[in-house]
C-alpha positions in Angstrom: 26.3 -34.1 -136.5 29.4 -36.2 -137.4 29.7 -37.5 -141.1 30.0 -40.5 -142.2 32.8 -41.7 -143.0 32.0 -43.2 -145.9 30.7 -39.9 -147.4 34.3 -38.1 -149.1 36.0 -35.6 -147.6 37.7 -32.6 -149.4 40.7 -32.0 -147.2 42.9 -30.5 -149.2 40.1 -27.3 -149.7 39.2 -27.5 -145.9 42.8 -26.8 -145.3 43.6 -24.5 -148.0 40.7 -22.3 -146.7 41.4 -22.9 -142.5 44.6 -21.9 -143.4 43.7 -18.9 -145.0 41.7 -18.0 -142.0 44.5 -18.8 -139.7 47.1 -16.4 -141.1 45.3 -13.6 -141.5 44.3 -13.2 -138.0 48.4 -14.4 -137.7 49.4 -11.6 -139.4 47.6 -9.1 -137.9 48.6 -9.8 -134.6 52.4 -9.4 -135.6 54.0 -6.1 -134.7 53.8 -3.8 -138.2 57.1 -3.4 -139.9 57.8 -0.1 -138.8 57.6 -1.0 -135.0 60.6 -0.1 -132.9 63.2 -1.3 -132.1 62.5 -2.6 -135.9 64.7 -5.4 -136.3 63.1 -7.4 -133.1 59.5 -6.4 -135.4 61.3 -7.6 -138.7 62.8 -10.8 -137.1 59.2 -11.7 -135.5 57.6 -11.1 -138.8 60.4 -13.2 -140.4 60.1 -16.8 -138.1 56.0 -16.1 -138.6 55.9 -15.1 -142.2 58.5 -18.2 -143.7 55.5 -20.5 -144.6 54.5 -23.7 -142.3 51.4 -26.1 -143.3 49.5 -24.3 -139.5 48.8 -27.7 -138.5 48.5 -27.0 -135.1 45.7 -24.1 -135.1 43.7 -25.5 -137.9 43.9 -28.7 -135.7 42.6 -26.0 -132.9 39.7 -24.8 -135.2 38.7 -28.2 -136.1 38.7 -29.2 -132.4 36.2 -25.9 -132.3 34.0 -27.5 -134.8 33.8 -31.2 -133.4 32.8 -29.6 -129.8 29.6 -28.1 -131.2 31.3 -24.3 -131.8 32.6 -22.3 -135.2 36.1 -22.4 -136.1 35.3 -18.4 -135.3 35.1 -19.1 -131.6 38.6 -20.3 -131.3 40.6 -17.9 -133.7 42.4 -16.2 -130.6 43.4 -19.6 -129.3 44.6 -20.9 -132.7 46.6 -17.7 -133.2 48.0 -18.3 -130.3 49.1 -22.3 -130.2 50.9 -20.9 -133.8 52.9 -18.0 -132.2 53.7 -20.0 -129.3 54.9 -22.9 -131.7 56.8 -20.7 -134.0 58.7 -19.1 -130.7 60.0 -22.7 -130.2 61.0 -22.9 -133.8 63.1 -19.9 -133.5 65.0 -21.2 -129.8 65.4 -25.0 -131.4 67.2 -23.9 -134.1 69.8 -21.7 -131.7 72.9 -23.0 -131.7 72.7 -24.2 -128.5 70.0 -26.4 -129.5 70.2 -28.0 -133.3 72.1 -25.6 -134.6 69.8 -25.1 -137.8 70.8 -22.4 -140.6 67.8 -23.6 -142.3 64.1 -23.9 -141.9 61.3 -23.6 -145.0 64.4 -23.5 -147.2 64.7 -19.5 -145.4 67.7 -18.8 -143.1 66.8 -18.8 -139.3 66.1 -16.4 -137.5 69.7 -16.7 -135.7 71.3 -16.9 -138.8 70.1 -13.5 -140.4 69.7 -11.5 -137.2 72.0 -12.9 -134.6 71.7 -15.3 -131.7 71.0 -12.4 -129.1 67.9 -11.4 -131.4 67.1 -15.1 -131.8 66.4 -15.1 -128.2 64.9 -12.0 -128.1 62.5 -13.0 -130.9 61.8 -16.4 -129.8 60.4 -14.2 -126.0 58.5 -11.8 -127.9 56.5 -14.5 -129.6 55.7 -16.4 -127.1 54.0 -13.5 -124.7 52.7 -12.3 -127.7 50.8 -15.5 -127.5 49.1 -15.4 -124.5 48.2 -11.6 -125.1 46.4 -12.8 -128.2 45.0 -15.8 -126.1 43.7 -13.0 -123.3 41.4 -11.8 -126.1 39.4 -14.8 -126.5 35.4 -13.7 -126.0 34.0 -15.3 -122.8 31.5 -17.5 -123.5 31.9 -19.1 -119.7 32.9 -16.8 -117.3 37.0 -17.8 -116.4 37.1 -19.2 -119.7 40.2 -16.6 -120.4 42.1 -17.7 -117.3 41.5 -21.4 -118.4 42.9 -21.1 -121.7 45.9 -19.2 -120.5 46.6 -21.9 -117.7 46.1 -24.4 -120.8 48.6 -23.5 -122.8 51.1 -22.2 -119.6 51.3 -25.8 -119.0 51.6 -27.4 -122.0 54.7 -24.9 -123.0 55.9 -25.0 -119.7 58.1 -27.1 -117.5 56.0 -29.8 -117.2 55.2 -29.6 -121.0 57.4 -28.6 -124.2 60.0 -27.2 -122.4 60.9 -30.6 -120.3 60.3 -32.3 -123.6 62.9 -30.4 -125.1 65.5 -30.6 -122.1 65.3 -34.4 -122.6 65.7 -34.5 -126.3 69.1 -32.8 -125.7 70.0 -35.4 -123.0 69.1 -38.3 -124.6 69.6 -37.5 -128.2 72.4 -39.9 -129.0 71.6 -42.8 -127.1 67.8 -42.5 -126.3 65.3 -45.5 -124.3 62.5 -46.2 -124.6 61.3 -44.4 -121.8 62.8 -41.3 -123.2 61.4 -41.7 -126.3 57.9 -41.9 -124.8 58.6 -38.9 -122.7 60.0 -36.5 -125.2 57.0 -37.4 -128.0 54.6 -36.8 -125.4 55.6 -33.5 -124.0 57.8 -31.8 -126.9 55.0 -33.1 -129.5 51.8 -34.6 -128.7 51.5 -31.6 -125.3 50.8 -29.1 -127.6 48.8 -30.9 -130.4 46.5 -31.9 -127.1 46.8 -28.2 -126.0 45.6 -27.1 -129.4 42.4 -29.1 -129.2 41.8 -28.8 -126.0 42.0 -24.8 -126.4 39.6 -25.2 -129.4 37.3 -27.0 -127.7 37.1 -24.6 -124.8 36.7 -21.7 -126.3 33.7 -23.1 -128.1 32.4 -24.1 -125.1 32.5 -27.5 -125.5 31.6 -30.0 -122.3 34.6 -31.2 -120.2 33.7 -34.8 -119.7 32.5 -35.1 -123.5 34.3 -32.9 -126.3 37.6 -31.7 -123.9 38.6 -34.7 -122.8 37.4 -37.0 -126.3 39.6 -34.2 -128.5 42.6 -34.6 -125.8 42.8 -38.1 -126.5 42.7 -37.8 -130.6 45.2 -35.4 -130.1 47.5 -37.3 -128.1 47.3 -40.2 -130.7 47.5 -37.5 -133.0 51.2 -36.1 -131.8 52.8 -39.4 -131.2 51.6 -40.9 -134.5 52.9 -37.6 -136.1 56.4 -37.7 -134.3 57.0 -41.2 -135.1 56.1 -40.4 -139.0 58.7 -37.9 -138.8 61.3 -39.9 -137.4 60.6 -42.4 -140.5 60.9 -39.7 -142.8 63.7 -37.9 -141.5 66.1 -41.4 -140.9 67.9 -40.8 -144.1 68.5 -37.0 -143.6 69.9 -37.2 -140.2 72.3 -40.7 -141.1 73.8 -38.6 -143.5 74.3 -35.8 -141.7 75.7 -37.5 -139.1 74.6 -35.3 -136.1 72.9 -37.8 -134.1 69.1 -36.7 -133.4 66.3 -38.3 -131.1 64.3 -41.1 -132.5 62.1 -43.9 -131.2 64.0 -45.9 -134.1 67.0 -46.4 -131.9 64.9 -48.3 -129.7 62.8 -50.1 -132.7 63.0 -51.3 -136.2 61.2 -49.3 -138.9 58.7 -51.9 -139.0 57.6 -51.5 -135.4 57.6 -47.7 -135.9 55.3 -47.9 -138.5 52.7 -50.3 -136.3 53.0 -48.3 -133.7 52.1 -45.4 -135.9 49.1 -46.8 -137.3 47.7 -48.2 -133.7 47.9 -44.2 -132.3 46.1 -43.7 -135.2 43.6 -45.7 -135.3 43.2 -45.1 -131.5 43.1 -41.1 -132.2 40.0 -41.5 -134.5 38.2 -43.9 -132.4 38.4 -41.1 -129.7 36.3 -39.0 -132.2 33.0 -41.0 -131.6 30.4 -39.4 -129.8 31.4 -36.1 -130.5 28.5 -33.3 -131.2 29.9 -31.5 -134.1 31.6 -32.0 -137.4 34.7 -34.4 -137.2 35.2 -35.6 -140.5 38.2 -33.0 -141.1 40.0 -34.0 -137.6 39.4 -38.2 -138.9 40.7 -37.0 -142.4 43.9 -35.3 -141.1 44.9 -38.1 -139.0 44.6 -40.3 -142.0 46.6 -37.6 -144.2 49.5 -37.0 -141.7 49.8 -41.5 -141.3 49.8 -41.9 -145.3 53.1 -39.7 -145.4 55.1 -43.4 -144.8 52.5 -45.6 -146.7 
């Protein structure tokens, strides 16, 4: 049953404890310390272990819960969406790519182990996550093979990946066009993939709780992208390195409409839903009042 939303929601606990949940199954699907060859084990355990709010698999547990399911039924699938997100952490910050010594206020994983390693590190995670995603319990039968095909495509070519290839085209003199194509497929792709995964594995109806929590999560990943653009215009005009953002093609202004329409959009997707959605509304509102 959905609550309403005039009844307060304590998101700050629901996230404290979801992402307590989330990282100790995270943990325990790393390689253990002493693992050879040790420094790929130590270098996985260091992009994992830095810190990181885990938006994206509490967002996959919530996604659980508003289908009708636990936030137990999609663990594997949350695990997952976080290793697979950290792996393209590790390859964006190669110097090839932004060229970041820093991330969490920890050196990258490039920067204390090399870029070879980087590599190395960024590929383990990332088929780490699909093993962890092949032990999802079946409550369907094929649901395994549909969560694997989920996230393939999302990461993939037609997903994160091409998002990524166009952000490094574009990134000094982007249109609009761009701008639309990298927030959907280097963001919003695996925000959707998160939900959708969650929803899934909790074996929620395609027509109802898939496709409803695909929507809020597309919102979701363009609204969040855009908020990140606002906050990071300062940083990247004094750094000087130019950077993506859908504010070379609009005024702040604009930015921030634009953010609060996805948003507003996003939650209205929520309706209808059979299970608990308050903490999916909540977190849309949290993540938009970072430029209020």
């Amino acid at each position: 049953m959905n609550k309403s939303p005039l009844t307060p929601f304590a998101l700050e606990a629901y996230l404290a404890d979801r992402k307590r949940d989330v990282e100790e199954h995270l943990f325990a699907s790393l390689p253990a310390a002493e693992t050879q060859p040790a420094i790929l084990a130590e270098a996985m355990r260091h992009a994992v272990l830095s810190g990181g709010k885990r938006l994206r698999p509490i967002l996959c547990l919530a996604a659980a819960e508003a289908a009708g399911g636990s936030a137990a039924d999609a663990c594997c699938a949350a695990t997952a969406v976080e290793l697979l997100h950290t792996y393209t952490l590790v390859h964006d910050d190669l110097p090839c790519m932004d060229n970041d010594l820093l991330r969490r206020g920890q050196p990258t994983v490039h920067a204390r182990y090399g870029e070879a390693v980087a590599v190395l590190t960024g590929d383990a995670l990332q088929t780490l996550a699909f093993e962890v995603l092949a032990s999802t319990p079946e409550r369907r039968t094929g649901t395994v093979a549909r969560l694997v095909k989920e996230l393939a495509a999302a990461a993939g070519a037609a997903g994160v990946i091409a998002g990524q290839v166009e952000d490094i085209r574009y990134a000094a003199a982007p249109t609009r066009a761009v701008i639309d194509f990298v927030f959907q497929h280097k963001t919003a792709d695996l925000f959707k993939a998160a939900c959708r995964l969650g929803a899934i594995a909790a074996g929620g109806d395609d027509d109802t709780a898939v496709d409803r929590l695909a929507r809020f999560a597309d919102g979701l990943g363009f609204a969040f992208q855009i908020v990140d653009d606002l906050l990071d215009a300062q940083e990247a005009l004094a750094d000087g390195t130019p950077e993506l953002s859908c504010l070379a093609v609009m005024p702040a202004d604009a930015a921030r409409d634009w953010a609060r329409s996805l948003t507003a959009q996003a939650v209205d997707a929520l309706d209808g839903l059979p299970g608990e959605t308050a903490p999916l509304a909540a977190l849309a509102d949290r993540l938009l009042t970072r430029i209020i």
